[in-house]
Structure formats: C-alpha cells, structure tokens
C-alpha positions as CSV (number, residue, x, y, z in Angstrom):
1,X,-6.1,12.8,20.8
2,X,-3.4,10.1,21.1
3,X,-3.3,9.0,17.8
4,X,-3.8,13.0,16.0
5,X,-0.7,13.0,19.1
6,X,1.5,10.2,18.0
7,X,1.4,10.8,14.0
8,X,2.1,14.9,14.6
9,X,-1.2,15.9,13.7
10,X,-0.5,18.6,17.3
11,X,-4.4,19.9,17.2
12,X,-7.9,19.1,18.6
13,X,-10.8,19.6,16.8
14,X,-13.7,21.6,18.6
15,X,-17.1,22.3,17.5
16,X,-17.1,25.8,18.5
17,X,-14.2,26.9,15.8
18,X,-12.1,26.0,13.2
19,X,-9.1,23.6,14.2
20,X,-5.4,24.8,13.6
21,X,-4.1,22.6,10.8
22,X,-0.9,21.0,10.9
23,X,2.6,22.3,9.4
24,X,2.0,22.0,5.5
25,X,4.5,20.1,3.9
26,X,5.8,21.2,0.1
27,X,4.5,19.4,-2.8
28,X,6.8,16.9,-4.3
29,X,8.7,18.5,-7.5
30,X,7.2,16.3,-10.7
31,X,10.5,14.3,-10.5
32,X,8.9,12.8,-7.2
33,X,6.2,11.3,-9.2
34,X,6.7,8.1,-10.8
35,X,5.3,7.1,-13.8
36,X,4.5,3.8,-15.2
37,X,4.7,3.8,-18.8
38,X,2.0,1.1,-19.0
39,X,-0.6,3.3,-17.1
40,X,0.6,6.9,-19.2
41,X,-2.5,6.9,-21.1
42,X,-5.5,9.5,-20.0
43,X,-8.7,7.6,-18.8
44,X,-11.3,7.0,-21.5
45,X,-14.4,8.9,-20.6
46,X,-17.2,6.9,-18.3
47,X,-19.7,4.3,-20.6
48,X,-22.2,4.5,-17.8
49,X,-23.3,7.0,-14.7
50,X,-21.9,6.4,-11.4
51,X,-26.1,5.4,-10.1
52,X,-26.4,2.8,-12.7
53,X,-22.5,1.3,-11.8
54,X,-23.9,1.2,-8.2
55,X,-27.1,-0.3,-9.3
56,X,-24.8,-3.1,-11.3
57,X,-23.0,-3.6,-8.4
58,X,-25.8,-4.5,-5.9
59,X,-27.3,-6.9,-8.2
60,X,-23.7,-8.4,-9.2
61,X,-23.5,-12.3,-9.8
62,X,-19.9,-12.6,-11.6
63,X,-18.2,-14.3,-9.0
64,X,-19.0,-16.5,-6.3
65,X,-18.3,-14.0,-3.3
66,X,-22.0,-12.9,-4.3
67,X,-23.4,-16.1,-2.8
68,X,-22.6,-15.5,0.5
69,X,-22.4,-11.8,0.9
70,X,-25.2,-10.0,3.1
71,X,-24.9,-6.9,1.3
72,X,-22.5,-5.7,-1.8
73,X,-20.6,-2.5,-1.1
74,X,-20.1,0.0,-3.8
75,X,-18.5,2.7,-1.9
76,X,-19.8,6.1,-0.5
77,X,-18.7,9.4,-0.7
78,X,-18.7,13.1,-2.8
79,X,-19.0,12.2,-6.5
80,X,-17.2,15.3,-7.5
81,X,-14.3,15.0,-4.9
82,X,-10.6,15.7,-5.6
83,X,-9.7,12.5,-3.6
84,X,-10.6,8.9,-3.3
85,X,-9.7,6.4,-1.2
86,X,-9.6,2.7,-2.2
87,X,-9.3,-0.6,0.1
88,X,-9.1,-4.2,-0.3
89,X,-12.6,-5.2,0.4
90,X,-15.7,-5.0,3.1
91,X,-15.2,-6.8,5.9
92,X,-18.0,-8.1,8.4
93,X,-19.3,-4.8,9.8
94,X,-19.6,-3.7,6.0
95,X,-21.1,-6.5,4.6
96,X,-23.9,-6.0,7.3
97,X,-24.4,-2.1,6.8
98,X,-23.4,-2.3,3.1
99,X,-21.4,0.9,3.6
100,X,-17.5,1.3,2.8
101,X,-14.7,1.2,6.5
102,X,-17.5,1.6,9.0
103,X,-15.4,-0.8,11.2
104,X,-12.9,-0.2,13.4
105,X,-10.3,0.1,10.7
106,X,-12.5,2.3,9.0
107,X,-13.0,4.8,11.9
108,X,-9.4,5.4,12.2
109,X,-9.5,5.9,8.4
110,X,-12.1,8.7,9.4
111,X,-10.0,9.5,11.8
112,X,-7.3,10.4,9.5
113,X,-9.3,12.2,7.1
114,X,-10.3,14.8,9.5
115,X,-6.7,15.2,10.6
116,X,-6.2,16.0,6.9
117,X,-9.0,18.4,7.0
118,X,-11.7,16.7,5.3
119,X,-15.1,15.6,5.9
120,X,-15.5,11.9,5.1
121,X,-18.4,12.5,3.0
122,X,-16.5,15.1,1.2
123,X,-14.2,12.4,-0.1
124,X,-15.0,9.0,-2.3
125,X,-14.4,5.5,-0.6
126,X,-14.5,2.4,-2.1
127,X,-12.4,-0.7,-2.5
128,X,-11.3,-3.0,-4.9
129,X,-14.0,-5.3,-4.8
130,X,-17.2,-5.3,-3.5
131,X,-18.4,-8.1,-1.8
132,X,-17.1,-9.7,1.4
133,X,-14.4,-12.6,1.1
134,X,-15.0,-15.2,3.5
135,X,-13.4,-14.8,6.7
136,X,-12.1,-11.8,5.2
137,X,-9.0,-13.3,3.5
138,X,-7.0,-11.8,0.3
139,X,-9.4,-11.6,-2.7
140,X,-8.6,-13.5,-5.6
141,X,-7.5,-12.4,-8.6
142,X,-10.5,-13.6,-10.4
143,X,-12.4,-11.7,-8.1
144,X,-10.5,-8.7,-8.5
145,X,-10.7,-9.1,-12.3
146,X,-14.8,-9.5,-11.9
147,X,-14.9,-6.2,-9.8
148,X,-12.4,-4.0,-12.0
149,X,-15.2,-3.1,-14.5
150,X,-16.8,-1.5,-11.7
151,X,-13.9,0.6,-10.1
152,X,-12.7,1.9,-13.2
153,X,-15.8,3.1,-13.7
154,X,-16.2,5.2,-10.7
155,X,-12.8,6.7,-10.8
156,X,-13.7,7.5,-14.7
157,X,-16.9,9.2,-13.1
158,X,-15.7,10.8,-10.2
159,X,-11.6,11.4,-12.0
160,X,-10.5,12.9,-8.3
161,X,-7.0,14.2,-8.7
162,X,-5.4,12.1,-6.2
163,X,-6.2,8.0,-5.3
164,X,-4.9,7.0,-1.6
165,X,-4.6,3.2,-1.7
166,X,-4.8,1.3,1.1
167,X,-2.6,-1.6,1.8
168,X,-0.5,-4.1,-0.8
169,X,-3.9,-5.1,-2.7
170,X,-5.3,-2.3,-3.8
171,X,-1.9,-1.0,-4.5
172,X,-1.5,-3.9,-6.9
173,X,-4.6,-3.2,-8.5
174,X,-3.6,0.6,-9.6
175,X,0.7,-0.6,-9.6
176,X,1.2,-4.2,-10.8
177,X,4.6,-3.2,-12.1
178,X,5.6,-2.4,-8.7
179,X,8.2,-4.7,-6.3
180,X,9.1,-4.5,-3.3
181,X,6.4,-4.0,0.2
182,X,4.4,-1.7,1.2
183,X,7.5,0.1,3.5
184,X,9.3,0.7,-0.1
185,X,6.5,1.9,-2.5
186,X,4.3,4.2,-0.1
187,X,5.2,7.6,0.3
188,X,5.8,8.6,-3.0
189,X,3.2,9.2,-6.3
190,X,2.9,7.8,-9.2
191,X,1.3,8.7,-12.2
192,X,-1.9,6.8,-13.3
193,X,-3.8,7.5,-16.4
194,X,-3.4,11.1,-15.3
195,X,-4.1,10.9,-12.0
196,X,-1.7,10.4,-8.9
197,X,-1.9,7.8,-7.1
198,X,-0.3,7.7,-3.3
199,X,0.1,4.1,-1.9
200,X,0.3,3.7,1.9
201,X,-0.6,1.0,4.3
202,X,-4.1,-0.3,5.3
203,X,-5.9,1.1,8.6
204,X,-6.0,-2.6,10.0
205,X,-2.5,-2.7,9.5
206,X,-2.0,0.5,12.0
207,X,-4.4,-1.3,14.2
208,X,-2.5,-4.8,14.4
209,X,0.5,-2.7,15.0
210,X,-1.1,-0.4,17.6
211,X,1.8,0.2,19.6
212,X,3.9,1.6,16.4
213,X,4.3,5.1,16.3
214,X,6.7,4.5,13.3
215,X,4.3,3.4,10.5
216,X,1.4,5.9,12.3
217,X,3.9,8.9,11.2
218,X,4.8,7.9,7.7
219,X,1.0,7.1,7.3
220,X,0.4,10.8,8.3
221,X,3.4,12.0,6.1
222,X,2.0,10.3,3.5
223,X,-1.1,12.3,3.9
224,X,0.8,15.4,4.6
225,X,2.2,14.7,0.9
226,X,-1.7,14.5,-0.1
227,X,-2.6,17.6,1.3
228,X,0.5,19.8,0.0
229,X,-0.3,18.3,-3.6
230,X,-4.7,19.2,-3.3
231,X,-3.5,22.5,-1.7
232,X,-4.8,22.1,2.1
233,X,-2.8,24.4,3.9
C-alpha cells in the first residue's frame, strides 16, 4: 500500500471485486515516439518456436557464465502478450529457481504490474541474458552478444506491441544509439523494428533508492504511458 501510495497508484486491490484503476493518462501523439533509423526495419519472422529457443537456452554452452550457473533462465510469461518486460540478467534467487525477477527486485516488478492492471503471467519476462553473472556484476558484451540469438527470438515469437526495459543494460541492448542515463532516455518510446520500446529504470534501482519517491513516480508515469498506449483504462 505504500509503494501503490507513493508512485500515485491511490487504490487497493481486494479479492472480493475489481480494483479502481488509476487516472489514465493520454497516449503520446506519434511525434512522442522516437525512432532510430538503424532499428526502422520490421522483424524478420521467427526461424524456430519459442519451446525449442527455451530448450536451446537450458542446454546453452556459448559463454562461460554457463559453467557456473545453477540453472539458465529463459524467461516466463503469456506467449501471446501485448507486453514484455526485459532485464539485465538472473540474479541469485533466479539462478536457484530458474525463473525470471522472483527476488526482491522482482516482486516489486510484480508489484508494479498489478498496479498497471495486469497479471504477471499475462505478461512475458525475460532479460538480456540468461545465465547468472558472477556476483551479479554488468554482463559482458560478449555475453550479451552469445545470448542475443536467443532474445530476438522470443520477441520475434511473442512480437508484444510494447518492450519495457529495465535499467541502462537492457536499454542498450534494444537503443545503442542512445546517450545520455537512464533519467534522460526513460519516459518516452522509441520505435524498434515496429514495436515500441519504453526504457525505465531497474526494480533494484528503486530498491537501493528506497526512500525516493521521485524515481518511484516517473517509474509509474512511465507505466501510465504503457497503459494509455495498450489501451488500459
């Protein structure tokens, strides 16, 4: 309740009826969205099903996080969803259960995607790669080069109309053209092979910054921008 409180979300949720949703916020006139001449091109269709990329993924030796992961994570989720959210990679709590923000950061992230009036497992979440990095630094780019095969190929299977990335990494992965931190390119879409893609900061980030009620608000605005854009009213 102090968190739906502090970013404006001003509703509980209750089991015995629907919540009231929050104020819905216009969708951004197509000016709003930026595109990236680089990235204008429509995705080519998927070379594989989304089990067998999965299957690929849990077996996956191209890099040497593989060596000392517990379990890969290929991300969970609604395979026909209009919206995906993509991190930077498992941390410990994943790499044990092999599931995708199970942690702490990844219960506020559920946390936010009820406030936006979804079910988590009516969504797609994922990261950019797949296996743990040790002590959960930064990935590498080689490891985010080994992994990309693998993303691209879920979002070519899944093609959800909107891509929330979490934090400056995976927001490098979809924008590499992009300068400036994450305070200067969230909040605003960008077009991406003919999707939209809406950069905003990482859970953990909100967590290491607990007492912040500034970046919990423009996370929710940023969300609010989601919803307007998917149509939840």
């Amino acid at each position: 309740m102090k968190f739906l409180k502090e970013i404006g979300a001003d509703f509980v949720f209750k089991t015995e009826r629907r919540p009231a949703r929050p104020t819905p916020v216009r969708p951004e006139p197509v000016s709003a969205v930026h595109p990236l001449p680089a990235l204008a091109a429509p995705l080519a269709p998927p070379s594989k099903d989304i089990a067998s990329v999965h299957e690929e993924i849990l077996r996956c030796q191209k890099c040497p996080l593989a060596g000392d992961r517990t379990r890969a994570v290929p991300g969970e989720g609604n395979l026909a969803t209009e919206l995906m959210f993509v991190g930077e990679g498992p941390g410990q709590d994943e790499d044990a259960q092999g599931r995708p923000f199970v942690g702490r950061a990844g219960q506020l992230l559920t946390k936010i995607i009820a406030a936006m009036t979804y079910d988590r497992q009516n969504v797609f979440i994922t990261n950019i790669i797949k296996c743990r990095p040790p002590n959960n630094r930064v990935p590498h780019r080689d490891e985010v080069e080994a992994c990309a095969p693998y993303l691209l190929e879920q979002i070519k299977n899944i093609r959800p109309k909107v891509i929330v990335t979490l934090g400056k990494s995976a927001t490098d992965f979809f924008l590499p053209d992009t300068t400036g931190g994450m305070t200067s390119i969230r909040g605003q879409f960008y077009a991406w092979h003919g999707l939209q893609v809406m950069p905003t900061f990482h859970p953990s980030y909100l967590i290491r910054n607990e007492g912040n009620v500034g970046i919990k608000k423009m996370v929710w605005d940023d969300m609010q921008k989601v919803m307007a854009l998917l149509g939840k009213k």
